[in-house]
N, C-alpha and C positions, 0 to 999 in steps of 0.2 A: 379426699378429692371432692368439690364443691361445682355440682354442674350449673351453669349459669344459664338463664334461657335470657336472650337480647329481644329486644322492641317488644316488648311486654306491652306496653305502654299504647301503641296499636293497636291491641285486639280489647281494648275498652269499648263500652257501647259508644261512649262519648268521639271518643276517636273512628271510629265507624260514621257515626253519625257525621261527622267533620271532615271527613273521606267524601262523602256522598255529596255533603251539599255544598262546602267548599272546595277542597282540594282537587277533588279528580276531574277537568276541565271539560268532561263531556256531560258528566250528572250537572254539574253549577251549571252549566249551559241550559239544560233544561228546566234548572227548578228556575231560572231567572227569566227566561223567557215565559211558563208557568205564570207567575208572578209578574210579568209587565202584560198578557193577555188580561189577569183579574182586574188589574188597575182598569185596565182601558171598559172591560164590561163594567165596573161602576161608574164609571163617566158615563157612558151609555145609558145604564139604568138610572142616572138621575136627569138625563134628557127626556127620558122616556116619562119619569112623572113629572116634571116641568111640562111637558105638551098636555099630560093628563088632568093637571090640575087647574083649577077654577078657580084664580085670583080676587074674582067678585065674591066671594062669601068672606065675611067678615069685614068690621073696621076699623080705625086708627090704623097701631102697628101689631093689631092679630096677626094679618097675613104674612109678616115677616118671622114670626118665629111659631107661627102652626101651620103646616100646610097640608093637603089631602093625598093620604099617602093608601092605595090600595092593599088588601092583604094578600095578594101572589105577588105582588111587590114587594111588598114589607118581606115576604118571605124569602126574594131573593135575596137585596140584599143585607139581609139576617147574615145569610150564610154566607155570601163574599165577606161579609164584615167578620166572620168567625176563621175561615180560612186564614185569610189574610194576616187576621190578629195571630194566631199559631205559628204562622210561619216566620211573623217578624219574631216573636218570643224567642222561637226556637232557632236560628240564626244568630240572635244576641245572646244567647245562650255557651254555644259553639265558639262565637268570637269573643266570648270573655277572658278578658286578660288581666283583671286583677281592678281594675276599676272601673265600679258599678254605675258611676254619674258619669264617663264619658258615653254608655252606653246610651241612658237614659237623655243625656242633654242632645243628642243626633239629630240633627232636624228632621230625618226623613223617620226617626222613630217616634216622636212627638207629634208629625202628621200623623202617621197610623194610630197613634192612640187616639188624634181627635177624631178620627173619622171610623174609627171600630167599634169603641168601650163606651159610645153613646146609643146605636142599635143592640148591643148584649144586654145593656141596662131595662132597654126596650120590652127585652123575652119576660122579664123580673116583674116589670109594671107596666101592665098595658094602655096606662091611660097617658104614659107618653109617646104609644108608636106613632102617632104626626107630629110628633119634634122636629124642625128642622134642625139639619147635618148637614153643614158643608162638604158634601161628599166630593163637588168640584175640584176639593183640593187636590184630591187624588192623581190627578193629572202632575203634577210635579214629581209623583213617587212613581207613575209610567216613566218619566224623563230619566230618573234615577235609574230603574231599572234596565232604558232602555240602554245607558250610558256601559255600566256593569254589562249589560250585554254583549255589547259590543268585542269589551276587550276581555271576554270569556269565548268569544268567536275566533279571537284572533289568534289568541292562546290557542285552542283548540285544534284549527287547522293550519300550525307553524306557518302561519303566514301575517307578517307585518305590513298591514295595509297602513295606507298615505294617512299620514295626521294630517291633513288638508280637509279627506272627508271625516274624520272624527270631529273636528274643528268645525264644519258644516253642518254637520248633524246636529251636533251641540246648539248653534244655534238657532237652527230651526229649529229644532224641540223648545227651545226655552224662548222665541218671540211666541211661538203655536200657546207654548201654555201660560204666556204672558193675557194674549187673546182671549184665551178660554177663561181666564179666570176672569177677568173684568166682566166679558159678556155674562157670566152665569151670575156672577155678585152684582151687579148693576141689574142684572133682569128681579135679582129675588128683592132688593133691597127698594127696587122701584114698585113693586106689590101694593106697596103702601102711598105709592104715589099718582104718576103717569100709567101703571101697572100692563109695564111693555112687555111684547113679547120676545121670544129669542132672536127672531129674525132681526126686528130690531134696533134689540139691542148690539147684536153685531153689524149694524149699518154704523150706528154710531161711534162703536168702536173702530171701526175701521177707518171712518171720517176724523176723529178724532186721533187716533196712530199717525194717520200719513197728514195731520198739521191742516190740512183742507179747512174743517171745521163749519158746514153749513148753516150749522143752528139751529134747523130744524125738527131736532130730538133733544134733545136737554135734559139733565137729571132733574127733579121740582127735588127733594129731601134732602138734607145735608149727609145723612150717612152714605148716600150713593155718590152727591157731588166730594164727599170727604176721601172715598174708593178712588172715583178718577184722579184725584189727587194723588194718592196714594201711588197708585200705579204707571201715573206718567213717569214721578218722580224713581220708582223702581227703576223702568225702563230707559230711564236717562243715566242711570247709573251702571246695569247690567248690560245693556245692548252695544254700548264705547266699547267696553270691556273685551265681549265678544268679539265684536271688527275690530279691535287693534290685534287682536288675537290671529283671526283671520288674515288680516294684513300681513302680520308678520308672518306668516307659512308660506301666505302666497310669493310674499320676496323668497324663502329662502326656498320655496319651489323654483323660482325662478332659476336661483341660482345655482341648483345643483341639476335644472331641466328637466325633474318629473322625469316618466317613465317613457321607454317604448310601448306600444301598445300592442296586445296579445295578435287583434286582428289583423293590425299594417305585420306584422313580423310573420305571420303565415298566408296573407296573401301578395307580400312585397319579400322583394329579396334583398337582405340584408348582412353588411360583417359588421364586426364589432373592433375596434382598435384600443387596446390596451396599454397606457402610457404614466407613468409615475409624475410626469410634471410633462406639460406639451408647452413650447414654443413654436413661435409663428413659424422659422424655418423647417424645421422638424416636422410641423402640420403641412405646408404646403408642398414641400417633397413628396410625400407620402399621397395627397389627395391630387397630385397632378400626374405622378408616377401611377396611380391606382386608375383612374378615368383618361389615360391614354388609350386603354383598349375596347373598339366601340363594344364591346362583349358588355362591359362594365359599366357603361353609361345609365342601366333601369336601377343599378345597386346603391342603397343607403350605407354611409358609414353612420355610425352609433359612438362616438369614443367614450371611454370610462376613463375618467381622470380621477385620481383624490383631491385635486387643489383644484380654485376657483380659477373662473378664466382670467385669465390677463386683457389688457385693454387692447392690445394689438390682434388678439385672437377673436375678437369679439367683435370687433371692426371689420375683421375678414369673413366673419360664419354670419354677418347681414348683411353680403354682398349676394345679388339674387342667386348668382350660380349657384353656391354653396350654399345657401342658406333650407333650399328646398331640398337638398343632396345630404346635411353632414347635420347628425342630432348631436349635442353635447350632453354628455350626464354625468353629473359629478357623485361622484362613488368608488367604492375600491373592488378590484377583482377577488380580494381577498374573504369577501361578505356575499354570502349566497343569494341574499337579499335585492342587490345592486347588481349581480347578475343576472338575477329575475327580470329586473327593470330592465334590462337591457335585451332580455328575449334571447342569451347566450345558445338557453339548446335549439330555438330556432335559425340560429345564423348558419349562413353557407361560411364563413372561415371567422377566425380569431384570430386579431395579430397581435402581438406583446412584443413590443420594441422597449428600447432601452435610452434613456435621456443622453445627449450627447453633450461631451467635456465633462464627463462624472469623474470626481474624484478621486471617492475611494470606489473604483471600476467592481472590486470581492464584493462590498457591499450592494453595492445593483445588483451585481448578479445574482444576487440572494434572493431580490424582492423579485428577480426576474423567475427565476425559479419557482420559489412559493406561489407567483400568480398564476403560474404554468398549470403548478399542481391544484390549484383549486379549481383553473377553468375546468381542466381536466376531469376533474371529479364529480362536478358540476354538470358535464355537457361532453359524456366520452364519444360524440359521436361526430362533434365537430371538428374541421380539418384546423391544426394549430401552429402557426409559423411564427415561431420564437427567434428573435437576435439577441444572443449572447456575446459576453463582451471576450471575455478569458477561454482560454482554449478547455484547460481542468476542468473547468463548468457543465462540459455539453454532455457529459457523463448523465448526470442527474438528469436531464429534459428528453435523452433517449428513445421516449414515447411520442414528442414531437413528429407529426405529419415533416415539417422542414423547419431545420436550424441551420441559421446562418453566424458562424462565430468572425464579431468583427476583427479581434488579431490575428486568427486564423488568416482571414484572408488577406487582411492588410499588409501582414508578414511575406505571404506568398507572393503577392504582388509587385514587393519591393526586392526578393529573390528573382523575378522575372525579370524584372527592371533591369537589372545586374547583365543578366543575358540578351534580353533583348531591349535597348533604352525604347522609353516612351509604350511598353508592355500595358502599363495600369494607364498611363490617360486615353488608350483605343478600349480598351476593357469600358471607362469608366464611359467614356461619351457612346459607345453600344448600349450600354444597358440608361443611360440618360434617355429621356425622352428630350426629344429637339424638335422644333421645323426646320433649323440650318438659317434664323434669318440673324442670331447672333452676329454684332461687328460686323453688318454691312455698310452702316458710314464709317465706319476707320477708314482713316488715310492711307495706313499700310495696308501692302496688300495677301503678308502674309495671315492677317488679322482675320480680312475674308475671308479666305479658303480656310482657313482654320474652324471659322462660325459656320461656314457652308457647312462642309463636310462633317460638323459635328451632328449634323441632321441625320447621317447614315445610320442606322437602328438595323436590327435581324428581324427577317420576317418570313414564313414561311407559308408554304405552297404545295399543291396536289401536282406533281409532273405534268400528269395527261388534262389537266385544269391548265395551266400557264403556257403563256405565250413566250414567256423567256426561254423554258426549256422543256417543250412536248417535242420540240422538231430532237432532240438528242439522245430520246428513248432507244435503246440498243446501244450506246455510244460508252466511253468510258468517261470516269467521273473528271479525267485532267481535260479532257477534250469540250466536257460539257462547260468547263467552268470557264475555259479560256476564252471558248469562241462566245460564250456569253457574255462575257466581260467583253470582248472584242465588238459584236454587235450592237447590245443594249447599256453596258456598262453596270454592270451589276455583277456581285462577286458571290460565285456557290462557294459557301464554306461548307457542308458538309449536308449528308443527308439522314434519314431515317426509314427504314421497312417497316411496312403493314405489319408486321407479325412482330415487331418485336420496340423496345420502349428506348433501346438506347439509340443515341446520336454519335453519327460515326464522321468525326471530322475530318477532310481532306483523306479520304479513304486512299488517294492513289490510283494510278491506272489500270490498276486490274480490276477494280471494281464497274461494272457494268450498270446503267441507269435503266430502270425498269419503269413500267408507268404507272405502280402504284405507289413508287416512293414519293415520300416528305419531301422538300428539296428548300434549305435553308441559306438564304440570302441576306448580303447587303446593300442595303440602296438607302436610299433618300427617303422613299416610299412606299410602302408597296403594291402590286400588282397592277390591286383591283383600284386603285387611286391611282394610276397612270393611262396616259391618251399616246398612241403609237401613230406616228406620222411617218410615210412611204420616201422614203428619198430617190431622186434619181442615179437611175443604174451605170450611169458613167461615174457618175460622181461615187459609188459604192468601189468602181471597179478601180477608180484610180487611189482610194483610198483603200484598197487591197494591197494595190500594188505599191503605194510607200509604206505599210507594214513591213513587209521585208527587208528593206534593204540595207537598211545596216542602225546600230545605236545612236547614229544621232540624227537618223530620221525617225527613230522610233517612238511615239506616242509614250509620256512618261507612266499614263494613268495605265497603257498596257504592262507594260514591267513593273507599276505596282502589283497588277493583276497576278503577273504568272508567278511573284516570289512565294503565292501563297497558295500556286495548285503545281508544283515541281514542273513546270515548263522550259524552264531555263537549260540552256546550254546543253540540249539535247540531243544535237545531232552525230556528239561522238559520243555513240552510245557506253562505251568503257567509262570504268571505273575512274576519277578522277585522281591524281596521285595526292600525296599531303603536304608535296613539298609546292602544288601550285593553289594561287590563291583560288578562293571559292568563284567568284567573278573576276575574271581578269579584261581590263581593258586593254583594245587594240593598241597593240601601236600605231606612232603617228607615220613614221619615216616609211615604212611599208609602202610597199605599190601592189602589191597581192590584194586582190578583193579581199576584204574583211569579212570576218567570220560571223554570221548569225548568231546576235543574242541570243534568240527566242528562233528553236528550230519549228519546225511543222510539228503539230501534237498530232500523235495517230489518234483515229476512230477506236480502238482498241489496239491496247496495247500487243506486242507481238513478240514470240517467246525468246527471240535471240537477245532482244533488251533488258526481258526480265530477269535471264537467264545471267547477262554480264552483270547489268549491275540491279537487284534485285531493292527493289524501294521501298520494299514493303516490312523489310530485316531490319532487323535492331542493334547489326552489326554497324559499330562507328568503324573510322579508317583508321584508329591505333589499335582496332579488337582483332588484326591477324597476328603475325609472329612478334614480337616485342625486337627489337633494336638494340643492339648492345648497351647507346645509351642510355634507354628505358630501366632495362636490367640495372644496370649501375646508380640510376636513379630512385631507383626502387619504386619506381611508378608502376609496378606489379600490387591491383589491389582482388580485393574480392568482390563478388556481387550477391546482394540479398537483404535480408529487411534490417534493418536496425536490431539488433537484440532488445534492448531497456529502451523503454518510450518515458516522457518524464510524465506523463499523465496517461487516465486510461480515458480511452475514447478517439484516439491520436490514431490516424490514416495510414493502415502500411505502406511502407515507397519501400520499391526497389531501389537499393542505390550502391554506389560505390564504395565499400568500406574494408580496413585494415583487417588483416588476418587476425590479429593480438592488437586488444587493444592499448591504448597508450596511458604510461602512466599519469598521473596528477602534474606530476610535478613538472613534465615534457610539455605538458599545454599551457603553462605560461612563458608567454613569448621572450618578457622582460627580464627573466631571471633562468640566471641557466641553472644543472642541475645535474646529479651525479651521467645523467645516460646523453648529455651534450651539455656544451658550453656557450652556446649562442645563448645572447642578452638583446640583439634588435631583429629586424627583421632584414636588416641592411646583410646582415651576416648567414642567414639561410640561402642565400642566394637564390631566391625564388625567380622562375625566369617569366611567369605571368602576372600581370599587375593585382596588387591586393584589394581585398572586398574588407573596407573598414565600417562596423558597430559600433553606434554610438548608442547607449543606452543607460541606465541609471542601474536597475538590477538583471539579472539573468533570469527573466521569465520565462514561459513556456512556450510565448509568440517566437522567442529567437530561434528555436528551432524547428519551428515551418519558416524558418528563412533559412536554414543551415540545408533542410531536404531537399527541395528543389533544385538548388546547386549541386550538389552531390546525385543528381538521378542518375539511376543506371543506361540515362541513354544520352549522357553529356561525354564526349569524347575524354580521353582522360588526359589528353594532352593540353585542355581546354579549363581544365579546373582551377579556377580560382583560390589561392590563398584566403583564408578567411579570418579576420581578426577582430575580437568584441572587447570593444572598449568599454570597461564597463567602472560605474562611479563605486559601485560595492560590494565585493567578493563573492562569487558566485557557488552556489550550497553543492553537495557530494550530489546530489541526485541528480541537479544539470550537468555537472562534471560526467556523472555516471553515464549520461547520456550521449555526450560529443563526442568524448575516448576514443570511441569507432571510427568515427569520422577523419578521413584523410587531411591533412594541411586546415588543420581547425586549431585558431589559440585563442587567447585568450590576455588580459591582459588590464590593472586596477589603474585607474585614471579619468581625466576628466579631458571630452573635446578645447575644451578653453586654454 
């Protein structure tokens, strides 16, 4: 057996050394900083004997190539020049890769050797220590250093700062040491001439840079006026170079909007919206729906997009409102980097929506996902409200503050529908923001009341704060809502206690109003945005007294009122039978006074009403003894959760389902099968009308439309048949699911 030892090859001195002074991003950091301090003290130290020296002694071109160079001078730098020259060696040394003249041909090693291996020579023969050395040059091998520096910083502390300022810096360093070099070459080479001094000579460079050109300093020698030459022509080729450079960042700064800043993001209050591709619809829902609530009016949105704006999105974010309110910044939530810029762990929430009319819907939700997980990980302290598209999906984002799944609800909505028409368009226009001035010139005039009325939103209230409903404290909650509506017009849907988070909708009569509840309303407006004007008391009393008297004096907006606080048909307090409709209209031929719609709501409910009929039970009117025909029907079901959900993360519902459940082959409608014969639906002799599914496959959305229908508090005489048309055969696991499900089939076809 042959023991191996690995990374050998590491613990050389060579590799050591190459550790230190390249590799390990904190040591390079310092030897190069090191090394751009020496550069600049030799700059330094050749100002210092420029000011010191005496250009009057000597003539012709003596003064150009001997000049007075002191011995604590000379001695410094001696030894920056020995330094310096070490560290380049040893460096090229480290970085050799096998060929010796790309090391040697480097520019910035060919300055070092002309500005080192002439003061070494110096130590050797002292009758050349006043040699002049362009030691000037040095400044180009600062700019190198400082450049390496930079992105030895950056490295260092995992942070990618903007190539905007590296782009910046770069060219200030290199106009700075464009300046410097002329001024010191033109100051020495003029020795022999004008014999200027540094001040200047940088008058005239600067005269001469910015194109002015006064005239009144001039080179007299051809090797100085040959320098200005020289160096205009550098800078007319170097400096373009740079600003196109420049230019270009700055566009595509533009376009992806530079960063939020650390400052406005901790003394301003900001969210961040998270979107794979944003359209103008999609934007302005979101930024009208968000700045409806004055709450929201100081908060910045920040969006992260990956793609460039569109021209229509652009048009609208330099429209004033929006433009001082909404940052754009093109970047991905997936890059820790672009969420830096974006100030993610200082934002008050995060939202990740999802592009609408997507495709492949799995695929979003994947990207939806993934950016979940990165916000997340990135900023576990921000509140995160994800919309996902597929029900399956919500599994993963679990950690979400709020998910909202769009099939999820869309499904349920369209289940509602079913039950109650017109379910989802009061859902949708509640939760719309409106002012209600929608379709005021329509000619129809259902058109208005329609636009009106879409203005009504929920809005809530402190009891003993509101003037709608402080007078009703001690009162019950049907009594509060009626006579509110009755008075001001405005509808308590339900309320909320001090002590506790949930909302308890249309609680019923027994519930008592207290004056520290929430109290949750519909109106137009609310409250504190309303002016209450006193009407006269005749006019109050005669409009009391057509309230009562029968349905078709009565006020239609009050009997919208009372359907939704159990007002109705109250004054026979007994149980109603099932063989009479829910609302039954008067007859016409009758001479007997007609029966009050809408009886007298008590102040609190009283115990022989609750006692008859009890409103509070989850008893329907087929839940007492079943009917012979029931029996023979087999409308005997069971109540309780679904056993098999098709996905996990899926909402337990109580509901109506089969003792045993049914086999495969019974839930297709179209084809009969050994345990029945029935081939349509014509032949089931269903005696409630059917709920037909038009769908392509059997998703998971179908079955947050199947639950609803099926709750354990839909009377069972009431259930609808349900039939999913579906374009391609639906897999064992959905099957696995419906089974349970009473009067559920199924069945492969196309709506067309």
């Amino acid at each position: 057996r042959v023991q191996v030892e690995f990374y050998m090859n590491e613990n050389t001195f060579k590799e050591r050394l190459k550790l230190f002074f390249i590799k390990n991003q904190r040591s390079s950091l310092r030897i190069r900083l090191f090394n751009f301090s020496l550069k600049l003290l030799s700059c330094f130290l050749y100002i210092i004997r420029v000011l010191l020296d005496d250009p009057t002694q000597g003539l012709g071109w003596s003064p150009v190539i001997w000049v007075n160079r002191s011995l604590p001078l000379w001695g410094l730098q001696v030894s920056v020049a020995l330094i310096s020259l070490f560290e380049t060696l040893l460096l090229s040394y480290l970085s050799y890769k096998g060929n010796i003249w790309e090391q040697i041909l480097r520019i910035p090693f060919l300055l070092e050797i002309i500005n080192a291996v002439p003061f070494i020579i110096t130590i050797f023969w002292p009758v050349l220590r006043n040699l002049f050395i362009p030691v000037f040059l040095n400044c180009w091998l600062a700019k190198h250093a400082l450049e390496n520096m930079i992105n030895d910083l950056h490295r260092a502390i995992q942070r990618t700062q903007s190539a905007m300022f590296n782009q910046v810096l770069i060219l200030i360093s290199t106009l700075l040491c464009l300046i410097f070099t002329c001024i010191c070459g033109i100051q020495h080479l003029e020795r022999a001439g004008n014999r200027l001094t540094l001040f200047d000579s940088l008058y005239f460079c600067i005269v001469t840079f910015s194109t002015v050109g006064f005239g009144d300093v001039t080179p007299k020698i051809w090797p100085s006026k040959l320098l200005v030459v020289i160096m205009i022509c550098v800078a007319l080729v170097v400096l373009p170079i740079q600003f196109e450079q420049l230019a270009y960042l700055w566009m595509e700064r533009q376009k992806s909007g530079g960063n939020y800043s650390r400052h406005r993001a901790q003394t301003e209050k900001h969210v961040v919206l998270c979107v794979s591709s944003l359209k103008i619809d999609l934007l302005m829902d979101f930024l009208n729906e968000f700045y409806a609530h004055p709450r929201l009016q100081d908060y910045y949105v920040v969006i992260l997009c990956p793609t460039e704006m569109d021209a229509q999105v652009r048009r609208v974010l330099q429209i004033p409102m929006w433009s001082q309110r909404v940052i754009y910044l093109q970047g991905s939530a997936l890059k820790d980097q672009d969420l830096l810029r974006a100030k993610m762990d200082d934002a008050e929430a995060c939202f990740i929506l999802s592009s609408r009319c997507e495709v492949d819907r799995t695929a979003a939700d994947h990207q939806t996902i993934l950016r979940a997980w990165a916000v997340k990980d990135f900023a576990p302290n921000c509140p995160l409200y994800v919309q996902i598209l597929k029900p399956e999906n919500k599994f993963h984002i679990k950690f979400a503050d709020h998910v909202v799944c769009e099939e999820e609800f869309k499904y349920a909505m369209l289940a509602l529908n079913c039950i109650c028409p017109a379910t989802s368009t009061l859902i949708t226009l509640l939760v719309h923001t409106s002012r209600g001035q929608e379709s005021q010139q329509s000619p129809e005039q259902w058109q208005k009341m329609y636009g009106r009325c879409s203005g009504n939103e929920v809005y809530h209230i402190n009891l003993e704060e509101s003037t709608f409903f402080a007078e009703y404290e001690g009162k019950s909650f049907t009594y509060a809502s009626f006579h509110a509506h009755k008075k001001f017009g405005v509808c308590l849907i339900g309320v909320r206690k001090e002590d506790n988070k949930n909302i308890l909708l249309n609680p019923g009569p027994r519930y008592i109003m207290s004056s520290t509840d929430i109290c949750f309303y519909i109106n137009i407006t609310k409250e504190e945005n309303s002016a209450f004007k006193k009407q006269e008391k005749h006019r109050k009393n005669h409009e009391s007294k057509l309230s009562y008297h029968g349905a078709s004096r009565l006020p239609v907006h009050s009997i919208i009122a009372s359907m939704g606080t159990v007002a109705i048909d109250l004054q026979d307090t007994g149980c109603r039978t099932s063989s009479r409709p829910t609302l039954a209209l008067p007859s016409e031929g009758g001479k007997e006074g007609r029966r009050p719609s809408i009886a007298p709501v008590l102040e609190v409910a009283d115990s022989s009403s609750l006692q008859t009929c009890d409103l509070l039970s989850d008893q329907s009117e087929d839940e007492t003894t079943p009917s012979d025909d029931e029996v023979s029907a087999g409308l005997e079901y069971a109540k309780g959760y679904p056993p098999y959900s098709p996905y996990i993360g899926s909402s337990p519902t109580f509901c109506h389902l089969l003792h045993e459940k049914v086999p495969f082959c019974c839930l297709r409608l179209d084809k009969g099968c050994p345990h029945n014969y029935y081939e349509d639906a014509k032949a089931y002799g269903f005696k409630n009308k059917l709920i037909i599914v038009a769908a392509e496959t059997a998703g998971n959305g179908l079955y947050n439309f199947i639950v609803p229908l099926r709750a354990y508090y839909r009377p069972k005489k009431e259930l609808n048949p349900i039939v999913l048309l579906l374009d391609n055969p639906p897999d064992m696991h959905f099957l696995d699911a419906i089974c349970w499900f009473p009067m559920v089939y199924y069945m492969v076809g196309s709506i067309d």
